[in-house]
N, C-alpha and C positions, 0 to 999 in steps of 0.2 A: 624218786625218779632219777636215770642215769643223764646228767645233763650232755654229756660230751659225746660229740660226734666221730667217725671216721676222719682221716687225713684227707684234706681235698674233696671235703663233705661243708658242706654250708648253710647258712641261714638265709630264711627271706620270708616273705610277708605272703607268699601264695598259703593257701588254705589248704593244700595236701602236698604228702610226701611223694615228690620227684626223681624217680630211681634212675639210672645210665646202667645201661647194663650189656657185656658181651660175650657170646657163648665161647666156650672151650673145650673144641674139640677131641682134646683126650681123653682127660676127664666127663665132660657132658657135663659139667658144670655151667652157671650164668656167674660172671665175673660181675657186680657191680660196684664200678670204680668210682662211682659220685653219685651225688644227691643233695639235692635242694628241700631242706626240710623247715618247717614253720617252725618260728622259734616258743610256740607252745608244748612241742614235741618232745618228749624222752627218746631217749634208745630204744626204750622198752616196745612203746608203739612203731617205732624204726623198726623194730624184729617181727611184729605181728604182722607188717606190711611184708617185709620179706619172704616171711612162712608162707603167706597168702598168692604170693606169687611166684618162689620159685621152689617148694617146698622145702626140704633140705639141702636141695641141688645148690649153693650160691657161694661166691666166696667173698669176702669183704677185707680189704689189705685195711693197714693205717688204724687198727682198733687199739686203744688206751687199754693199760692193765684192769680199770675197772669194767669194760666192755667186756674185755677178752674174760672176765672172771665170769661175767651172767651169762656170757653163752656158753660156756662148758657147764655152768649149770644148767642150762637144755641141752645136754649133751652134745654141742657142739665142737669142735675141735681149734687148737690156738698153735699157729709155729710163731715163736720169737723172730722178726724178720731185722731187726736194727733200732735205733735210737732215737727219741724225738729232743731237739732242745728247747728249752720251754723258758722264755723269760718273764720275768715279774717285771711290769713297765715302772709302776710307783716307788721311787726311791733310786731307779736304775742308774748307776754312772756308770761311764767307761774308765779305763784302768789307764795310765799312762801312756802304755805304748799303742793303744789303742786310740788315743786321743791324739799321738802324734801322726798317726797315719792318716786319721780324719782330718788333720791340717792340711796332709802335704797332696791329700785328694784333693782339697776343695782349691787349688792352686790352679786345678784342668777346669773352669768352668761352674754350673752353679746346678743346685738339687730344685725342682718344683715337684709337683706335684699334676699328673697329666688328669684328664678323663675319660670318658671311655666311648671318646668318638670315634667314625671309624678311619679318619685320619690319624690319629694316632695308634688303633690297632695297624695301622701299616707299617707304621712306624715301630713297633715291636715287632712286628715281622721280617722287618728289613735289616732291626739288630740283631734278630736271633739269627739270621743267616750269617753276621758277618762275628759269632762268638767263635772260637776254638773248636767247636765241634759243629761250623756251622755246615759244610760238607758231606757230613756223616749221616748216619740216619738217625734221626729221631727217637728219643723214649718217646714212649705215647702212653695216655690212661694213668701215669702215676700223678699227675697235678693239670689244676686248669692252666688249658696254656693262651684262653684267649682272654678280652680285654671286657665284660659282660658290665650292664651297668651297676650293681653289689659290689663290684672290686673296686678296690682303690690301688692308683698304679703311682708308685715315684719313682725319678726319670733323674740320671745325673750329665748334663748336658755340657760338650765341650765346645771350647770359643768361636767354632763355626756352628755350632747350633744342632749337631748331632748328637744324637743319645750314644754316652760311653756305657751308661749300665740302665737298669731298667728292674723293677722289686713291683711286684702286684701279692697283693693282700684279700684276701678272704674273710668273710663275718664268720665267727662259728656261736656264737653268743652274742647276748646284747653287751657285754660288753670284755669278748674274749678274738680273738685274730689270728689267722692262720696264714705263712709266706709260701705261694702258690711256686711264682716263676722267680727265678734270677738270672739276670743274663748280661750277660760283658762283652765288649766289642774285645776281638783279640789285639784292638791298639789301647785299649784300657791304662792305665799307668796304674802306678802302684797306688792305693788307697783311695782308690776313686768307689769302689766297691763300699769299702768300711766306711767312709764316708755318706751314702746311699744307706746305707743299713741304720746310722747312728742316728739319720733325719728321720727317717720312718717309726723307730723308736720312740725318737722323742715329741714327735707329731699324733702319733696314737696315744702316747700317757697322755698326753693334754686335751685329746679328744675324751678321755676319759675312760682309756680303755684299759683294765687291769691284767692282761695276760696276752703274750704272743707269744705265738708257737715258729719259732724258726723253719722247721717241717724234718721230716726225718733221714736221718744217716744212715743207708741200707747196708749190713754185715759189720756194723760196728757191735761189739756186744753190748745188752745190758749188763748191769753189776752182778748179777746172779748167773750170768753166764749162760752158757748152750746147753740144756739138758739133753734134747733127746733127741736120738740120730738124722731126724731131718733138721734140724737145727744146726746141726757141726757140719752136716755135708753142706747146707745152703752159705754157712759163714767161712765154709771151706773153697766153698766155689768161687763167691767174692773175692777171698785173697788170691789166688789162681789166676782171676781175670782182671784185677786192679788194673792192669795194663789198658783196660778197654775206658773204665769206671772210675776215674780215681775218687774213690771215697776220706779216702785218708786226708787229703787236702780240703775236702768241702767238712769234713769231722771239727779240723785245725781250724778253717773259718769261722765257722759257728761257733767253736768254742771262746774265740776273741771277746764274745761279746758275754762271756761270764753264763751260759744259761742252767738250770738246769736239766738233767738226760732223763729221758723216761723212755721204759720200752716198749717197744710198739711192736702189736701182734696182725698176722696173717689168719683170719678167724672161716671157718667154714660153718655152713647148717652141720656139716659131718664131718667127719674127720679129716684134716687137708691132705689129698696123698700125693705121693709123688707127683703121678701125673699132673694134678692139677699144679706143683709148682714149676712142670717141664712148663705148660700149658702160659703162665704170666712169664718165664723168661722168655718165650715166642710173643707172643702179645705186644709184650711192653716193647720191645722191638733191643732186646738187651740181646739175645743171639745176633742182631742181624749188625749192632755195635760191635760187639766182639768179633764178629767174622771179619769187619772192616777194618779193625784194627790190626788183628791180625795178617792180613795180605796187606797192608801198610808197611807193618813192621818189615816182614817179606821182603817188601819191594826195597827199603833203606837200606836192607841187609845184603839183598841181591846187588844193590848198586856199587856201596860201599867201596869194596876194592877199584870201579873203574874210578869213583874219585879221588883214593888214594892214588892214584898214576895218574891220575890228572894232574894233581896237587903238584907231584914229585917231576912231572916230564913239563911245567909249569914255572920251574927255579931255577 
């Protein structure tokens, strides 16, 4: 039995499998981006529920190399989409420079551990509008972005009692975890984050949990690299648009904490074609980030010279 589920895919105690799902217009595909599945359930049974309702038509992002392996053998199709970090909690230390930033974090305030009332879902709400990209539009459908009671949420809280960052967590196994949301205020300090992350690590090993999943770095390659033309194009497009996405930096993050990388596939009933990858950069709301980023740049650009002659008729 395949025990491992999709990314932003989870476990719970309901007695059937719980599909999200949303059409794609180009393709005529059903996108489904999550699911709540008992944790007596394989993959396996995950796919016959899927067959059953959207027959090959369906696309499932965040698939493990062993998922992606048994649906090509039903003939399903797999693009390499990016990289998941994965750490072993039992044993885990942080590495020095690692440990000094989780110092000069814990300086801003102190880590708890919130629940999942719906005052504090406002309270995530209120942070995610005031992170760096709080203005902008939204990714949507790649992770849970609300506060359900299955998650566990930790909260790095500064000396007036606002949340500097915020980490919610995922079941994916009885005793494996998956990191949904992260989010930072843009007055965050430095190490307020690693510090956040370093709590949560070590609050799960001692809940007894042997595996978390950091969650995945899109257009990072795996070690074997980009095979086949959708592949180059889509890790092509990535670097093109980093301007919008910086992946390189959330890569560097995750990496601090030592994990290891696994690649994570984009799996179809059929083959994933283009369309259906036009079809998740519309969706997930990555065109409509890029377009904003773009007429941003635009506008920096456009201004630019009147505030050099500001500067200069200024002195």
């Amino acid at each position: 039995m395949i025990n491992s589920i999709p990314l932003s895919w989870y476990r719970s105690r309901k007695l059937f499998i719980d599909l999200r799902s949303i059409p794609l217009p180009l393709s005529k595909f059903d996108w489904v981006y999550t699911g709540g599945v008992p944790f007596g359930s394989g993959f396996e049974e995950i796919y016959e529920e899927l067959s059953s309702r959207f027959g090959d038509r369906f696309l499932v992002r965040g698939c493990s190399p062993e998922i992606a392996a048994f649906l090509k053998g039903e003939g399903s199709g797999a693009v390499a989409t990016g990289s998941e970090a994965v750490i072993t909690l039992q044993g885990w230390k942080p590495g020095a420079s690692l440990r000094e930033l989780c110092r000069r974090g814990l300086r801003h305030g102190w880590i708890t551990e919130a629940d999942s009332s719906s005052d504090n879902l406002k309270r995530l709400d209120a942070l995610r509008s005031r992170t760096p990209y709080g203005s902008k539009p939204f990714l949507k459908y790649l992770f849970r972005t609300g506060l359900d009671d299955d998650m566990r949420c930790f909260v790095h809280s500064g000396g007036d009692g606002r949340w500097l960052g915020a980490v919610t967590v995922s079941k994916t196994a009885h005793a494996s975890a998956h990191v949904e949301t992260m989010l930072r205020s843009r007055a965050t300090p430095a190490g307020v984050m690693e510090a956040l992350f370093e709590h949560a690590i070590r609050t799960l090993g001692r809940d007894g949990y042997g595996e978390l999943s950091l969650g995945e770095v899109p257009f990072v390659l795996p070690e074997e690299g980009a095979k086949s033309l959708k592949e180059r194009l889509l890790f092509g497009s990535g670097h093109l648009l980093r301007f919008a996405y910086d992946y390189k930096s959330l890569f560097r993050f995750k990496d601090k904490f030592g994990p290891a990388w696994r690649p994570v596939y984009m799996c179809g009933g059929r083959d994933v074609s283009f369309r259906a990858l036009a079809d998740l950069f519309i969706k997930t709301g990555y065109c409509s980030l890029s377009g904003a980023e773009l007429v941003s740049g635009f506008k920096r650009l456009a201004l630019s010279p009147f505030k050099t002659l500001h500067n200069h008729l200024g002195r």
